[in-house]
C-alpha positions in Angstrom: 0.0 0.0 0.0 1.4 3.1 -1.0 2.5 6.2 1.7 0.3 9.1 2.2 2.9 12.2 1.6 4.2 13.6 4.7 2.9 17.0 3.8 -0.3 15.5 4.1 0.4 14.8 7.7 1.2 18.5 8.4 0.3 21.9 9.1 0.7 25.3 8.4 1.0 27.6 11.2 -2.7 29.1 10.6 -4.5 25.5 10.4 -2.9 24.6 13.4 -3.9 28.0 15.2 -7.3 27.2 14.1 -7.1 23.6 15.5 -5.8 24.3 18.8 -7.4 27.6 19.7 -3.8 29.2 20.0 -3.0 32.5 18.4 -0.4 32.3 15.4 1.3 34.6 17.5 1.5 32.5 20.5 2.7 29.8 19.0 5.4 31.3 16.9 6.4 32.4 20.7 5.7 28.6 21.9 8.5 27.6 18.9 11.1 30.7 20.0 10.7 29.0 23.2 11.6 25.8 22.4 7.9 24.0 23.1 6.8 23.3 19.8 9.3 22.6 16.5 8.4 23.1 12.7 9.9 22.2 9.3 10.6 25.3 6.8 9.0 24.2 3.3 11.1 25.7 0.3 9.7 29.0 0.4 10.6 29.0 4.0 7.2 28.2 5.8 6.2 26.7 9.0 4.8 23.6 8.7 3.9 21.3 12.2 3.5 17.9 12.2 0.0 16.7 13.9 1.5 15.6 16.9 1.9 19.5 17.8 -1.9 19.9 18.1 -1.3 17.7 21.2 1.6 19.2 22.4 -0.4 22.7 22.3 -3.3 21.6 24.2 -0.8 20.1 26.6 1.2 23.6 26.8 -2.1 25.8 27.4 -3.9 23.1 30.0 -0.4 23.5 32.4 -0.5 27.3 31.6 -4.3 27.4 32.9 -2.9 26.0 36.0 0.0 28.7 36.4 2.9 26.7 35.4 6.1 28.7 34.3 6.5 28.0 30.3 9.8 27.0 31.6 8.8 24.4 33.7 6.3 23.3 30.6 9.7 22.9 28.1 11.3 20.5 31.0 8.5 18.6 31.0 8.0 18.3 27.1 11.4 17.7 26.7 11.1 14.1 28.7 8.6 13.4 25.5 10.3 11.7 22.5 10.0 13.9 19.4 7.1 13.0 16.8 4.7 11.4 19.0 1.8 12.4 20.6 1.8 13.0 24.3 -0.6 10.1 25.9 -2.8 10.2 29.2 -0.4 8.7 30.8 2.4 11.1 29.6 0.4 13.9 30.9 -1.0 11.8 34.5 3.2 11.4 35.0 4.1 15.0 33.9 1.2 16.7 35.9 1.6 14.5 38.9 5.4 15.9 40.1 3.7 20.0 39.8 0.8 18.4 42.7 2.8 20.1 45.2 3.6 23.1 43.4 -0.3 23.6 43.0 -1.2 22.6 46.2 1.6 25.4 47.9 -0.5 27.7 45.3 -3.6 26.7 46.2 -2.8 27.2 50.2 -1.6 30.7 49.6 -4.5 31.8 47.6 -6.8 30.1 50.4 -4.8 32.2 52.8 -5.6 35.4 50.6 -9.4 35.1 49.8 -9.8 34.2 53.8 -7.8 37.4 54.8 -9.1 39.9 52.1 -12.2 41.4 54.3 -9.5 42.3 56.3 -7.5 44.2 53.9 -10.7 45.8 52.2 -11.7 46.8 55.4 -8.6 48.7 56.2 -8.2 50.9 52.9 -4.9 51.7 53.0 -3.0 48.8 54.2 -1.6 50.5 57.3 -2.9 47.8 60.0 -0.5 47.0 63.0 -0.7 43.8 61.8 -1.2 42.5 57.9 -1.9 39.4 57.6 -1.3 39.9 53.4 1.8 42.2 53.8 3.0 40.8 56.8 2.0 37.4 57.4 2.8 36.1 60.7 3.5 39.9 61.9 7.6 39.0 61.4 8.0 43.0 61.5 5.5 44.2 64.2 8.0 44.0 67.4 10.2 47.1 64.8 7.4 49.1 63.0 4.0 49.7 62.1 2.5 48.8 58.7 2.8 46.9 55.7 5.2 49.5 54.0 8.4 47.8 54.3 10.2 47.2 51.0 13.7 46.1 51.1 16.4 48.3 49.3 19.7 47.5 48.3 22.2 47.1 51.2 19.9 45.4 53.5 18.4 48.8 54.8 14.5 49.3 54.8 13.1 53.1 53.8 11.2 52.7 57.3 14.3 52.0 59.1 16.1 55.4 58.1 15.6 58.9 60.6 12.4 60.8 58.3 11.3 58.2 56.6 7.7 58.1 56.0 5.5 55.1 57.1 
């Protein structure tokens, strides 16, 4: 039985952005970031192979989820090249960012439970913010939520005049 051509088997940049849902311009920045690959045809076009429409979905469902793009590439590149990323693939993959999502999940717990608080202030200036200043780590020194770090380990609150 004769092969089907391999062009057949591939896409152009805009067919794919239609399949997938991505912007054309997203996934040119996918490929600058090493998530996705392409072919160049003669007259120097993009062409994907349909394994990519997998890869894509793949790449947005972790970015839904707030993982770094970087993160995303490590993870692709444990996938061999021209096949499809499986349920399993993805179940093994997704399963070593559980704690990174549960940390996420905690912290933004932590903020929806404690934003009355900080609504109900106005100006961020409590003795004690729990947002700012979890744990009140600077209240024994200062007043506040106003305590950015500069460069050489002195705070604007800590020098004589500063404001608070």
């Amino acid at each position: 039985m004769p092969q089907l051509p391999e062009k057949i088997h591939e896409l152009t940049v805009g067919r794919l952005s239609a399949r997938s849902g991505a912007a054309v311009s997203a996934l040119r920045f996918y490929e600058s970031k090493g998530l996705i690959s392409s072919r160049r045809t003669a007259g120097n076009q993009r062409r994907y192979s349909r394994d990519t429409l997998r890869r894509v979905a793949f790449i947005r469902a972790a970015q839904r989820v707030g993982i770094p793009l970087a993160t995303i590439r490590e993870a692709l590149a444990e996938l061999p090249e021209g096949r499809t990323p499986t349920r399993d693939d993805w179940a093994r993959l997704s399963e070593a960012w559980r704690s990174e999502l549960d940390e996420r999940i905690k912290r933004l717990n932590r903020l929806r439970d404690h934003l009355t608080d900080c609504i109900g202030c106005g100006c961020l200036s409590l003795d004690s913010c729990v947002l700012s200043n979890p744990d009140d780590v600077f209240g024994d020194r200062l007043t506040g939520s106003r305590l950015l770090a500069e460069p050489g380990g002195t705070r604007r609150a800590d020098r004589p005049g500063a404001k608070r």
